[in-house]
N, C-alpha and C positions, 0 to 999 in steps of 0.2 A: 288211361285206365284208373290212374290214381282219382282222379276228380269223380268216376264214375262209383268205385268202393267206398268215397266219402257221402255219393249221394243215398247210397242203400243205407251206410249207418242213418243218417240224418231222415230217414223214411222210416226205419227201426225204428227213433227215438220218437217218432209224433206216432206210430202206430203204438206203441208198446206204451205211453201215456196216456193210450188213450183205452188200451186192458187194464191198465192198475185204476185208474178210477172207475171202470166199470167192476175190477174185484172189489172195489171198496161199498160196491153197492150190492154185493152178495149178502144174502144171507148165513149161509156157508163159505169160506171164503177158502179154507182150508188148502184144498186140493189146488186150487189157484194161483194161493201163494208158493206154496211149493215148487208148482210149475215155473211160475214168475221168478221165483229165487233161484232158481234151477239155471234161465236165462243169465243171471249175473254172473254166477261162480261158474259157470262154463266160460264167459268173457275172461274171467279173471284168470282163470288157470289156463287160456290156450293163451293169455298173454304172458304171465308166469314159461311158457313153454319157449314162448319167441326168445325172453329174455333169460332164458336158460336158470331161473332162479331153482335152488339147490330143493326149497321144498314142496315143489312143484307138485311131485308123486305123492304126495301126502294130502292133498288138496283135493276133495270128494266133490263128484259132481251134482251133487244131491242137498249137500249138507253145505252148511246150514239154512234151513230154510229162514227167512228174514222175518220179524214182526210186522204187519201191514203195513204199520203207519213209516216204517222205514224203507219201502219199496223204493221209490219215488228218488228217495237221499242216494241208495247205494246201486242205482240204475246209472242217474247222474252220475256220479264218479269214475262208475266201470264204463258208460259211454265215452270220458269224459278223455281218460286214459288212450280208448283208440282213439278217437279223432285226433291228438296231439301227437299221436305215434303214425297215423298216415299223414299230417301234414308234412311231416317231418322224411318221413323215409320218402326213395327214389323209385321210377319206375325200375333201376335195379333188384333197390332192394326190395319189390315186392316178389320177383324173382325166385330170390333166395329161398335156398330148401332149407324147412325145418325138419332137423330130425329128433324125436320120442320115441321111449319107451311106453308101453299103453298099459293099462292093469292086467293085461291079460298074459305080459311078460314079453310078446312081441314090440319089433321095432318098425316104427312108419317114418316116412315122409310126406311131407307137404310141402308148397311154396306158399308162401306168406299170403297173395292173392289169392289161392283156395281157402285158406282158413280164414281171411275174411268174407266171400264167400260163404261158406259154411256158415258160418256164424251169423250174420242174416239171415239166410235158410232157415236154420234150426229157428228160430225166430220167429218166421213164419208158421211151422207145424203148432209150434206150443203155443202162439193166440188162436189158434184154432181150434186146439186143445181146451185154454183157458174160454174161447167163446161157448163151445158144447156144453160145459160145465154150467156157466151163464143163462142158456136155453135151458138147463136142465133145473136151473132155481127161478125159472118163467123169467127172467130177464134180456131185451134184446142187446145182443153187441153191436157196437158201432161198428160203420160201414168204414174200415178199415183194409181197403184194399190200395193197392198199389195206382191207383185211375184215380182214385178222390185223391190222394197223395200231390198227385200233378197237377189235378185243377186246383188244390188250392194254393200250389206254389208258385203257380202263374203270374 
């Protein structure tokens, strides 16, 4: 399973470079980046979560929205972070339950393989998102599906 959660981030990381360079050819890029920044500081903070850091809770899933030209830099990093942390954990420790408190004041769990999961997931909604956007400034998105993914890592 482990080999399988590294191969989604590593599918993330060619599809999701290839939304920032097409926001970069928005005219409006706005709503884009946002979204796009939206992507990181959700990595951040559900990693913040795993590793229990104290200001976790304070850490907006929204905010801060990044300046264009720094997508690309702070994408890198926060990819850069799980890959290092699923080479490293066990088909144990994907296991493991994470427990939070959510904004809403309730408490969840997860195991560490759902939330990577997820976190691809969401991933996919919000270049879909970011593609719409795209169409909507007459721009086409690249063919960024999971199929071209595989033929070209053949």
């Amino acid at each position: 399973m482990k080999h399988y959660l590294i191969d989604t981030f590593r599918f993330n990381d060619w599809a999701n470079k290839q939304s920032v360079e097409l926001i970069r050819q928005m005219p409006q890029p706005e709503g884009a980046v946002r979204l796009f920044s939206h992507l990181i500081t959700a990595q951040n903070k559900w990693m913040a979560r795993i590793n229990r850091d104290p200001d976790e809770a304070r850490m907006a899933w929204f905010e801060p929205p990044f300046p264009l030209d720094e997508l690309g830099k702070r994408w890198e990093e926060s990819l850069g972070v799980w890959l290092q942390d699923l080479e490293r954990v066990t088909e144990d420790g994907l296991a493991r339950e994470l427990h939070w408190t959510a904004a809403d004041g309730n408490s969840y769990s997860s195991t560490i393989h759902d939330v990577v999961l997820h976190l691809n997931y969401h991933s996919i909604h919000h270049r879909a998102q970011i593609s719409q956007l795209a169409r909507g400034q007459n721009l086409e998105p690249p063919f960024i599906d999971y199929i071209a993914y595989v033929r070209i890592k053949k």
